[in-house]
C-alpha positions in Angstrom: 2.1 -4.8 -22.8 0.6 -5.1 -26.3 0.2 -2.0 -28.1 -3.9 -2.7 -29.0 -4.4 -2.9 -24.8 -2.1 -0.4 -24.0 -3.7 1.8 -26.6 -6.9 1.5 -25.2 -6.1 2.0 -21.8 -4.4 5.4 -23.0 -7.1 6.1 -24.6 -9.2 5.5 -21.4 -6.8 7.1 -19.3 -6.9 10.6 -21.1 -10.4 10.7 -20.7 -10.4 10.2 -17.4 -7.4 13.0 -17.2 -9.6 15.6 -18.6 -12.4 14.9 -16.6 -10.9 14.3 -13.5 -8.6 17.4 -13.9 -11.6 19.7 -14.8 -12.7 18.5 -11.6 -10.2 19.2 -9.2 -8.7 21.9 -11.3 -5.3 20.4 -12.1 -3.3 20.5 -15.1 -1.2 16.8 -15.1 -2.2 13.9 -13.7 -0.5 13.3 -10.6 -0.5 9.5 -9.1 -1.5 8.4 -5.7 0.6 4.8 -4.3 -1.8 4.0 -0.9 -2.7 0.9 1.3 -6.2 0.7 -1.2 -4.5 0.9 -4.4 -2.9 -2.6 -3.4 -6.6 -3.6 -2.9 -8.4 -3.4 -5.9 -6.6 -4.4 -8.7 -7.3 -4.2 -12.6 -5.0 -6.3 -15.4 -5.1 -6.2 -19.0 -7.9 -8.3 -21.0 -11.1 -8.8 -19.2 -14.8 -8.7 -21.1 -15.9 -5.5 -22.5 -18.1 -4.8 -19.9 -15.5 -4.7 -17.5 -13.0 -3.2 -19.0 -15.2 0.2 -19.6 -16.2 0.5 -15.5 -13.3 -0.5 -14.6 -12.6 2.9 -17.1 -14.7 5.0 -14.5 -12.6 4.1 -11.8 -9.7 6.6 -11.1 -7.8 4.0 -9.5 -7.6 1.9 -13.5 -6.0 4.7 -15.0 -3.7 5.4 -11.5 -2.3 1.6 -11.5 -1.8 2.2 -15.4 0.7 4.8 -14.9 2.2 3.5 -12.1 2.9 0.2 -14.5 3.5 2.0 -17.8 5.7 5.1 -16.7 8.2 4.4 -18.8 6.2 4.5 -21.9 6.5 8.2 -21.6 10.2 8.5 -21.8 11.7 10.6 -24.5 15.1 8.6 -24.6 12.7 5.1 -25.7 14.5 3.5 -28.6 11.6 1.0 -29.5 8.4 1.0 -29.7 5.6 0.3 -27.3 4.9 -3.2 -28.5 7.6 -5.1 -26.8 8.7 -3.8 -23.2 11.1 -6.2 -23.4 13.4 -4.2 -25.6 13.4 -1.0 -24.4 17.4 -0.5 -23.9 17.2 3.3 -22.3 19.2 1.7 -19.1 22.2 0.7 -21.2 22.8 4.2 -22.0 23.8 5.2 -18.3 27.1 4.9 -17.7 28.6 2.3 -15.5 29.1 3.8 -11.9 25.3 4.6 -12.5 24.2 0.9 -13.3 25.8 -0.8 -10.4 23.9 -2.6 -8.0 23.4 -0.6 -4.9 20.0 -1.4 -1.9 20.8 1.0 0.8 19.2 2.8 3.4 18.9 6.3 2.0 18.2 8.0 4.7 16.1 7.6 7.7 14.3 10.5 10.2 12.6 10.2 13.7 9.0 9.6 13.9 9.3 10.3 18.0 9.8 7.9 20.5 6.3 7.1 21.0 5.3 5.0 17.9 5.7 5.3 14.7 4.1 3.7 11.3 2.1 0.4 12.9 2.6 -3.2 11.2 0.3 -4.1 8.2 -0.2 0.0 7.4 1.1 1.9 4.5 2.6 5.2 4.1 0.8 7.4 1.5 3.4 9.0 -2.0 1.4 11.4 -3.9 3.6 12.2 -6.9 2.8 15.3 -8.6 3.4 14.7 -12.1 3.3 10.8 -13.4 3.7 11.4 -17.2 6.9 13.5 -17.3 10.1 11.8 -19.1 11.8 8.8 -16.7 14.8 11.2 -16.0 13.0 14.2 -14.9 9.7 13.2 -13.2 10.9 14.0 -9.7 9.4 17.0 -8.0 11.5 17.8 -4.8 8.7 20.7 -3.5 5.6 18.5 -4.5 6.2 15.4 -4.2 5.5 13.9 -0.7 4.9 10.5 1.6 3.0 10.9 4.8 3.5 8.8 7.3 0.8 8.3 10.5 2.3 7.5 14.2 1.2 5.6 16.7 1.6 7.9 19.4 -0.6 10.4 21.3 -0.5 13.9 20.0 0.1 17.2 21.2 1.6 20.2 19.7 4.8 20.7 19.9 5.3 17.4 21.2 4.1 14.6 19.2 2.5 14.7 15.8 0.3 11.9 14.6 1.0 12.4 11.1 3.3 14.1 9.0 4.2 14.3 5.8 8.3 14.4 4.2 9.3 16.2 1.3 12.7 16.7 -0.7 12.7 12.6 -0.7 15.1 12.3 -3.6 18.0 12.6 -1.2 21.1 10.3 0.3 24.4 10.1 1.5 25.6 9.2 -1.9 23.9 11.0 -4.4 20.9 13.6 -5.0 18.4 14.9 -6.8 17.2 17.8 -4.1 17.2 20.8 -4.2 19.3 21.5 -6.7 18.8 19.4 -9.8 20.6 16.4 -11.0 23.8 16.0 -9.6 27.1 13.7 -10.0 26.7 11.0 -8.1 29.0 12.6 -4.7 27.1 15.7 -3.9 26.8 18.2 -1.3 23.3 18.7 -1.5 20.7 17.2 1.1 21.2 13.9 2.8 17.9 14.4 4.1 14.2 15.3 3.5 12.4 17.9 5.0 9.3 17.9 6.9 6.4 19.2 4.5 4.6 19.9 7.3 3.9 18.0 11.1 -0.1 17.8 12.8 -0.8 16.9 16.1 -4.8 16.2 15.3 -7.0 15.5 18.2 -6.1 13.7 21.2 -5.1 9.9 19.9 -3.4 7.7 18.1 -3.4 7.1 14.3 -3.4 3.2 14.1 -4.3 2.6 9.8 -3.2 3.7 6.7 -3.7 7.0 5.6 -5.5 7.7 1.9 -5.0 11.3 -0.4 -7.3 13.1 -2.4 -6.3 12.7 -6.1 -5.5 16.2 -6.2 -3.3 15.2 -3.0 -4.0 18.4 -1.4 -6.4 16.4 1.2 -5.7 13.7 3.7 -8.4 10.9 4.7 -7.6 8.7 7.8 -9.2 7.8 11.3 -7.5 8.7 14.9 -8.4 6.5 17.9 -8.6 9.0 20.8 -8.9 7.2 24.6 -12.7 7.3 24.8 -15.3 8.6 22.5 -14.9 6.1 19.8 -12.5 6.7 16.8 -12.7 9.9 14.2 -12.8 9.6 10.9 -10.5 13.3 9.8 -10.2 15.2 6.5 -7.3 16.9 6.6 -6.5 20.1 4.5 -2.5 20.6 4.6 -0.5 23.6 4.5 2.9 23.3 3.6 5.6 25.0 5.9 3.2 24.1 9.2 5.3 21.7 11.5 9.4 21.4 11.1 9.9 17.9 12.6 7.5 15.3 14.5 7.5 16.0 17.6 8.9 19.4 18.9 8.0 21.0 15.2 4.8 19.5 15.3 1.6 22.4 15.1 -2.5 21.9 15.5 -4.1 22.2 12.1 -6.2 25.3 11.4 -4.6 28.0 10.9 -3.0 30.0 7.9 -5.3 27.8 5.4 -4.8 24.3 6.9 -8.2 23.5 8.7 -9.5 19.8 9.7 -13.4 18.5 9.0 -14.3 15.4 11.6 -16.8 12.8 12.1 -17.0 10.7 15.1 -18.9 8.2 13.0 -19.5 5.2 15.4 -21.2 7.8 17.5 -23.6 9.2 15.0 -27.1 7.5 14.7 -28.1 7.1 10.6 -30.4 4.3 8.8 -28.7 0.8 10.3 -27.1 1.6 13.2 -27.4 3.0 16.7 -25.1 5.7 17.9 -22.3 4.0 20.2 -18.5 4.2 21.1 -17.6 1.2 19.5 -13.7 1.0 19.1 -11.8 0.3 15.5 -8.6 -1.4 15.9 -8.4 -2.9 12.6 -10.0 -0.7 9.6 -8.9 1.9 7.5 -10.6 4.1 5.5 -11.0 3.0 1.9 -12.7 6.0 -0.4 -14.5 5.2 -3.4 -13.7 8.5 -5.5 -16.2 8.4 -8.1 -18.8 9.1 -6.1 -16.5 10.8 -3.4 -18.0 8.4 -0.4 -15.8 6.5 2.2 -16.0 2.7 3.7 -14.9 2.2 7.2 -15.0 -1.1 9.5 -15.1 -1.0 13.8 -14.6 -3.7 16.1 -18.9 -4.4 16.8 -18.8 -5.8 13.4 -20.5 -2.9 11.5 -19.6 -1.5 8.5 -20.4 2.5 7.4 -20.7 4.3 4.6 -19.3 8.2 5.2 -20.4 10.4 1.9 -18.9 13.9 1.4 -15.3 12.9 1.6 -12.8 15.6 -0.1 -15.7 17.8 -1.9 -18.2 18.5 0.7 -18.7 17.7 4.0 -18.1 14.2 5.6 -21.2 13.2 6.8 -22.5 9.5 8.0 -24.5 8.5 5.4 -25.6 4.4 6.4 -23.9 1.5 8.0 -25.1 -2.3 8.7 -23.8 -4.6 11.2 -21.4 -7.4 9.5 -20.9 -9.7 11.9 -22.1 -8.7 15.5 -19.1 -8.2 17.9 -16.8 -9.0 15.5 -13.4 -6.7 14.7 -13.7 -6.1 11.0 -10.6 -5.6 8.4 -10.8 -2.4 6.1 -13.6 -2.4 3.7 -12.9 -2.6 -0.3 -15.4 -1.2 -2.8 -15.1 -3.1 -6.5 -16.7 -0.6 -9.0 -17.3 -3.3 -11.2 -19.1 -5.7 -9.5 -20.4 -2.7 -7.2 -19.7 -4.6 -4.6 -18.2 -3.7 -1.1 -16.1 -6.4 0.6 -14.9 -6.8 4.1 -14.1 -9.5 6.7 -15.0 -10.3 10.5 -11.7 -11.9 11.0 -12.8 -15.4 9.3 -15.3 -15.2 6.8 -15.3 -12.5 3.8 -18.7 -10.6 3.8 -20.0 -8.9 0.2 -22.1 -6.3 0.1 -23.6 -4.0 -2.3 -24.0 0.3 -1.2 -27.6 1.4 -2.6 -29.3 5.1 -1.9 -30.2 4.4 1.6 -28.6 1.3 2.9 -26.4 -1.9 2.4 -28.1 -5.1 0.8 -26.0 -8.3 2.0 -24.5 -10.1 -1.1 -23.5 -13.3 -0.2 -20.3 -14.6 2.1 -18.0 -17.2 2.6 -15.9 -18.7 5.5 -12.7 -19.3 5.2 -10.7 -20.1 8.2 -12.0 -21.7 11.4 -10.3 -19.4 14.4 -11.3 -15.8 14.9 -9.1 -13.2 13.8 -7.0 -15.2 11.3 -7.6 -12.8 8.3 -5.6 -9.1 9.4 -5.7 -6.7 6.7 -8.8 -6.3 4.1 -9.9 -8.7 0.9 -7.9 -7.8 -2.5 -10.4 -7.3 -5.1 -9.5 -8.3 -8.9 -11.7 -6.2 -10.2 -10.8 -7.3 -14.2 -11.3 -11.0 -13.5 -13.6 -11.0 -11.1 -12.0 -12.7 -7.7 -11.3 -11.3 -4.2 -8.1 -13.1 -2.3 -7.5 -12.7 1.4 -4.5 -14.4 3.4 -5.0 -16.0 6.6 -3.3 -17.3 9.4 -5.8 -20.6 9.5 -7.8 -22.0 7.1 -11.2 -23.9 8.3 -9.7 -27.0 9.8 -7.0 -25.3 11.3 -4.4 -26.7 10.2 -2.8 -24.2 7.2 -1.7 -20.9 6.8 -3.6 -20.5 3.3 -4.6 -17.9 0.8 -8.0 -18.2 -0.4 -9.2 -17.7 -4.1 -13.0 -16.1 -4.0 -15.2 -15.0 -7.3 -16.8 -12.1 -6.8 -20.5 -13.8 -6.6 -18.9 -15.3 -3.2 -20.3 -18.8 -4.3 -17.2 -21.0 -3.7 -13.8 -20.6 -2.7 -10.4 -22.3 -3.3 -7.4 -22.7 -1.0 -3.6 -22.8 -1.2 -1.6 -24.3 1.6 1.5 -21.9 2.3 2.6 -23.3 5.8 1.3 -24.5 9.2 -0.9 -22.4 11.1 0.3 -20.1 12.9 -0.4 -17.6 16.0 1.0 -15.2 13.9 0.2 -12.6 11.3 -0.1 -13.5 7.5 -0.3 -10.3 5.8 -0.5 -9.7 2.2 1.4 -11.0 -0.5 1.5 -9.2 -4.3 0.6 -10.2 -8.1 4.0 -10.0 -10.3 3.8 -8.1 -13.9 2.5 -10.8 -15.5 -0.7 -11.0 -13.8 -1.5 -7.7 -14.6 -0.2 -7.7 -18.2 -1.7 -10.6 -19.3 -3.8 -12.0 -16.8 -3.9 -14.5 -14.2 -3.6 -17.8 -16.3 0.0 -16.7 -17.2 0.9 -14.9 -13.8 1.9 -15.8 -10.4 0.9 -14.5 -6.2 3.8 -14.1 -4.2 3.3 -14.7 -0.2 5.0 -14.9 2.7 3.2 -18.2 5.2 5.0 -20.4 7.1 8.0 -22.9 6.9 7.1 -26.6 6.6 7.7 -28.1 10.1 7.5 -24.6 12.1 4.8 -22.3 12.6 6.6 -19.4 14.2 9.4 -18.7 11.2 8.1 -17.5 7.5 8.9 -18.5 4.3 8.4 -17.5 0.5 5.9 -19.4 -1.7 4.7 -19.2 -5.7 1.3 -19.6 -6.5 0.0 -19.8 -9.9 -3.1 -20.0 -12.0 -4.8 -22.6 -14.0 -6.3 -21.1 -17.8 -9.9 -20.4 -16.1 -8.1 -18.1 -14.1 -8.6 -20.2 -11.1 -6.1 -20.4 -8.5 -4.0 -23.8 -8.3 -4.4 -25.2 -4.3 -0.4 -26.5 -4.9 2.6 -23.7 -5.0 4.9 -23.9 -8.0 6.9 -23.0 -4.8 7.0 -24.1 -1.7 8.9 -23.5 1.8 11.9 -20.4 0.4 13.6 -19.5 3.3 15.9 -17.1 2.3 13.9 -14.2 2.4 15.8 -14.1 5.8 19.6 -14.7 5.4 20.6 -14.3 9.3 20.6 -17.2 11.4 16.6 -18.0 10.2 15.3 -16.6 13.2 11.4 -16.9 14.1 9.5 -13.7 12.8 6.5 -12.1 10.6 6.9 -10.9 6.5 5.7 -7.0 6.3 3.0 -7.0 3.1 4.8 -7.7 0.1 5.5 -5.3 -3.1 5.8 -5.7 -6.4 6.9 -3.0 -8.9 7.9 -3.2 -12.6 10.1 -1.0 -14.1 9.6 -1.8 -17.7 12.6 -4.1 -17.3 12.7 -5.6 -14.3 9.9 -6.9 -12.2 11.0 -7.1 -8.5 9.4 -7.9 -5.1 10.0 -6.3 -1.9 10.0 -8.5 1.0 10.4 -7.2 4.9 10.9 -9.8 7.9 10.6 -8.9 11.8 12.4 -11.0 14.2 11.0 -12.1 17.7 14.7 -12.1 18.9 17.7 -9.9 18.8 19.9 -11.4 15.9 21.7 -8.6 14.9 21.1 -7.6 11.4 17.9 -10.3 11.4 15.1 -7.3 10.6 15.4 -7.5 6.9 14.2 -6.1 4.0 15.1 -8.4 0.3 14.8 -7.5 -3.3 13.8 -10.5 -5.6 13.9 -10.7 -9.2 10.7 -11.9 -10.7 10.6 -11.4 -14.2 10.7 -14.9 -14.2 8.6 -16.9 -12.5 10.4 -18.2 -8.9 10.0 -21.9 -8.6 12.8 -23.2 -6.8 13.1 -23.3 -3.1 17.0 -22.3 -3.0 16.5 -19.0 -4.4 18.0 -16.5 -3.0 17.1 -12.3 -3.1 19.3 -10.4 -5.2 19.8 -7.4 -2.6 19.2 -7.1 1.4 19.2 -4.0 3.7 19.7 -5.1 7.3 18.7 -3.8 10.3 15.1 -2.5 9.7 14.7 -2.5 13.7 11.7 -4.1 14.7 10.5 -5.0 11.1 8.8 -3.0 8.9 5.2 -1.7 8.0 3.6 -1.9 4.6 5.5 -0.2 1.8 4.8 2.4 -0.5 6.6 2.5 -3.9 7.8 6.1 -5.8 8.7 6.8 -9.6 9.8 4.5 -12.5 13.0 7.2 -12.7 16.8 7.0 -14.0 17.4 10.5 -11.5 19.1 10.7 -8.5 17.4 8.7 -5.4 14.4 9.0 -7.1 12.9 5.7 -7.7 12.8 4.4 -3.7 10.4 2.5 -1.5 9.0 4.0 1.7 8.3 2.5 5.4 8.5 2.7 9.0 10.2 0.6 11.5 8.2 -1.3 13.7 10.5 -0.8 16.6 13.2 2.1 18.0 16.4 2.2 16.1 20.5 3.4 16.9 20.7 5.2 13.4 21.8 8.4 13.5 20.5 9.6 11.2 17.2 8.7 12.9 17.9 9.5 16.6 18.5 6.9 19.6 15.4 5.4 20.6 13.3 6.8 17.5 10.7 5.0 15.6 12.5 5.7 12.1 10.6 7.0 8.3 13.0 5.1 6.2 13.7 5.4 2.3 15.3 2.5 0.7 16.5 2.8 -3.0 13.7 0.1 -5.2 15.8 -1.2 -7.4 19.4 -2.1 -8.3 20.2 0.9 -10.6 20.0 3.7 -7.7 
C-alpha cells in the first residue's frame, strides 16, 4: 500500500476512532469481521468525493485495519511504503514457520442444526492496533455463531458466542500467555455465554455493535412472522449450547424485539410474511437496520444498538418475491437488494424509499442466493448467480451503481445449485480493480452439478472482462471430484501473503470429500492445473460462510471460523453434532 494512501486513510481512520469511541465510550478501536463487511467494500484510489464518505463510514476505517494490521507491529524492519519487504516472519524460528492447516479444535452446536449454508459467523476483536504478536485477547475476544435449531433453555440455544479461541491440540495462546509450541494449556474454547431467544430458529448471519457488546440478528419462530432481536450479552450466562444454554434477561443481559413484518408503518401493511433469505444489514452511521422477507418487501428498522428498534418504513420490491439481504452503499446512498433475479436500487429518505433504478440479470427465479456486493470506492455492485438471462450460465454480473447496464462473465453451466460468493484478492483493494482479480467458485465445463475455480479480471475502466483469465480449476476438491457446492469464498492478506479460503460440500459420501483449500494468490491464478497449497478434510457436510481473526505471529491466533453444514464423528465435537470449527488461516500457525 503506498505510503500517500495509506497516510490518508490513517489519517481518516483516527478521526473516526475518536469520534466513534467518544460515542460508544471505548478506548481502542476494536474490529468487527461479519457477513456485511464482505458486502460493501472500499479500495485504495477512488475520486475525492468518494474517498471522504466513504471516510464517514465505520466500516472504511474497519476493512482498513483488518488489511493493514501489520503496519502496527513494533518488530517492522521497513517502512510502510513497500509491504513487500516487511521481513518480521523470517525472524521466527523454524518449527514456528512450517506449514501447518489443521483443524484446531471443534465444539458441538447440538444435534439440531447448526451454522446454515451461505451464513457467517460474527469475530469481534477487541483491540485491532496492538503489535502482530500480542493482539489476542483470550477474555474479549469472541465469534458467535447462530443455530438452526429450535430453542429452549437448557436445551437448545440459538446463538452463542465462544471465547478463549486461541487454543489447539498443538499449541496455545489461552489462558496463560504465549506458550512453546507443546502446551498443557486449553485445547478448547469456552462458551462466552449460550441464549435460547424466543421460540425459533436463527436461519442468517448475525451482525455486532461496534462496541461488540450488542448482537443484531432475526429468529424465525413457527408462526407470527420472523423477529428482528437486539441482544445485550452478559458474559458467564450459558456454559455449552444446549444443556448450558439460559433465556436472556437477567443479571444485565436483556433482549429488545420487533416483529417487523407484523408492524403497520408508511409502505406496508402489517402481515406474517416469512423471511427465509435476508439478514439484517445495519447502516451504523445513522444507527438504522435493512431487512428483506419473502413478499418482496424491503424495511427500514431505525433505533438499532442506541435506542429502541422501531419500524421506521418499508416498500414492496418485487411482490411475492423472496428477497436476498439488503446492502446500504453510503456513497452512492443507495440501498441494494435482489428478488432472486433482478438487483433492485433504492435510495432511504425521511419517510420512505424512492426506487432508483434495476436491472435483471438471470432468467429463473431464485438464481441469485445471498445479497449484492457493493464497491463502494469504484462505484459497482456484483452479485453471483446460478443462471444468467438465457439460462444457460452460471455467471457473475458486473453492475455500476446508477444500475444502467450490466456485464456478465460466464463461470460454468447453469446449475440447480447454489452459486454463492466469491472474494476480491489484495490487489483489488490496494490498487483498484484494473490491476486486481474476483475469485469464484461456478461450475465445471461439461457438468452442472460439480464446481470449479475461476479468475476474473478487470479491463483499465474498471470494467469487468466477460472472459476468465481462468477457467474450469478443479482442484479446489482433491477427492475423487465428487458433485457438490463451494461455501462463500475468503480472502485475507497478511502483509505477505494473500490467500483464499475455499470450502466444498459433497452430495455423496466420499470420505474426506467435504473440504476446505488454502490458495496462494499474491499472484494472480491463471492456470487451470493449479492446485491449493493446504487442505483440511472432513468438514462434514460442507461448510458455512467464514469469518477471518487477527493478522498475528501468537499462538493459534490468526484462524478462520465456520460451521459444518452437517453432523460430524469428531470428538472433540460429539457424535452426531453440528460442529463450530477453527481452522488455523494461514501456513505459519
Amino acid at each position: 500500500m503506498p505510503s500517500r494512501v495509506a497516510c490518508t486513510l490513517v489519517l481518516g481512520a483516527c478521526v473516526l476512532f475518536t469520534v466513534w469511541a467518544g460515542a460508544q465510550t471505548v478506548s481502542r478501536p476494536g474490529l468487527v469481521q461479519d457477513w456485511a463487511q464482505k458486502h460493501v467494500i472500499f479500495t485504495n484510489g477512488g475520486s475525492p468525493a468518494n474517498i471522504a464518505k466513504a471516510q464517514n463510514d465505520p466500516r472504511s476505517w474497519q476493512q482498513w485495519l483488518s488489511r493493514s494490521v501489520y503496519l502496527f507491529d513494533g518488530r517492522r524492519t521497513d517502512d510502510f511504503t513497500d509491504p513487500g519487504r516487511d521481513n518480521w516472519r523470517s525472524l521466527l524460528p523454524p518449527w514456528y514457520r512450517r506449514p501447518r492447516f489443521r483443524t484446531d479444535w471443534a465444539v458441538s452446536l447440538g444435534g439440531s442444526g447448526g451454522m446454515p449454508i451461505g451464513e457467517t459467523p460474527a469475530k469481534f476483536t477487541f483491540n485491532a492496533t496492538a503489535p502482530l504478536s500480542f493482539p489476542a485477547s483470550c477474555n474479549n475476544d469472541f465469534v458467535v455463531f447462530v443455530i438452526n435449531a429450535s430453542p429452549a433453555a437448557g436445551t437448545q440455544a440459538n446463538i452463542v458466542a465462544l471465547n478463549n479461541l486461541y487454543t489447539g491440540t498443538a499449541s496455545s495462546s489461552c489462558p496463560n500467555g504465549p506458550q512453546s509450541p507443546v502446551t498443557t494449556n486449553l485445547t478448547a474454547p469456552t462458551f462466552m455465554w449460550s441464549y435460547a431467544v424466543g421460540s425459533g430458529q436463527v436461519y442468517f448471519s448475525p451482525v455486532l455493535s461496534l462496541d461488540g457488546k450488542k448482537v443484531a440478528f432475526i429468529e424465525s419462530p413457527a408462526t407470527g412472522g420472523p423477529v428482528f432481536h437486539v441482544l445485550t450479552w452478559v458474559a458467564g450466562q450459558g456454559t455449552n449450547a444446549t444443556t448450558g444454554s439460559v433465556a436472556p434477561g437477567s443479571g444485565g443481559s436483556s433482549v429488545t424485539s420487533l416483529a417487523y413484518t407484523n408492524t403497520a408503518v408508511t409502505g406496508c401493511t402489517a402481515s406474517s410474511s416469512t423471511d427465509n433469505n435476508s439478514s439484517p444489514f445495519v447502516d451504523y452511521t445513522n444507527d438504522v437496520a435493512y431487512v428483506g422477507d419473502d413478499n418482496g418487501r424491503l424495511y427500514r428498522i431505525k433505533g438499532v444498538f442506541n435506542g429502541t428498534p422501531t419500524l421506521d418504513y418499508c416498500t414492496t420490491v418485487s411482490s411475492g418475491k423472496r428477497l436476498t439481504s439488503p446492502v446500504y452503499d453510503s456513497v452512492s446512498g443507495k440501498v441494494f437488494v435482489s428478488d432472486g433475479q433482478t438487483v433492485y436500487a433504492f435510495t432511504p429518505g425521511a419517510t420512505s424509499f424512492a426506487a432508483a433504478g434495476s436491472v435483471t440479470v438471470a432468467g429463473t427465479a431464485n438464481s441469485i442466493v445471498l445479497s449484492p456486493i457493493v464497491d463502494s470506492t469504484n462505484g459497482y455492485v456484483y452479485v453471483f448467480s446460478s443462471h444468467d438471462t438465457g439460462n444457460a450460465n452460471s455467471i457473475v454480473s458486473q453492475i455500476p451503481v446508477s444500475m444502467s447496464t450490466h456485464i456478465d462473465a460466464a463461470i460454468g453451466p447453469a446449475t440447480s445449485n447454489y452459486i454463492l460468493d466469491g472474494d476480491f484478492d489484495n490487489q483489488y483493494f490496494a490498487n483498484g480493480p484494473s490491476k486486481g482479480s474476483l475469485y469464484a467458485c461456478g461450475t465445471q465445463s461439461g457438468t452442472s452439478t460439480k464446481p470449479a475455480l475461476y479468475t476474473l479480471t478487470f479491463a483499465a475502466n474498471g470494467q469487468m472482462n466477460t472472459t476468465p483469465a481462468m477457467s474450469n480449476n478443479i482442484n479446489i476438491n482433491s477427492v475423487a471430484n465428487p458433485a457438490g457446492a463451494c461455501s462463500p469464498l475468503l480472502e485475507y492478506y497478511d502483509g505477505t501473503t494473500d490467500r483464499l479460503f475455499v470450502g466444498v460440500g459433497t452430495s455423496g459420501s466420499t470420505a474426506g470429500a467435504n473440504q476446505v483449500t488454502s490458495w496462494n494468490i499474491t499472484s494472480r491464478i491463471t492456470s487451470a492445473t493449479a492446485t491449493p497449497t493446504s487442505i483440511a478434510v472432513n468438514e462434514f457436510g460442507g461448510i458455512s460462510g467464514m469469518s477471518m481473526d487477527n493478522n498475528s505471529s501468537a499462538y493459534q491466533a490468526s484462524s478462520i471460523y465456520f460451521g459444518t453444514l452437517a453432523t460430524s464423528t469428531l470428538a472433540s465435537c460429539g457424535s452426531n453434532n453440528y460442529c463450530a470449527v477453527k481452522l488455523t488461516q494461514s501456513l505459519l500457525q
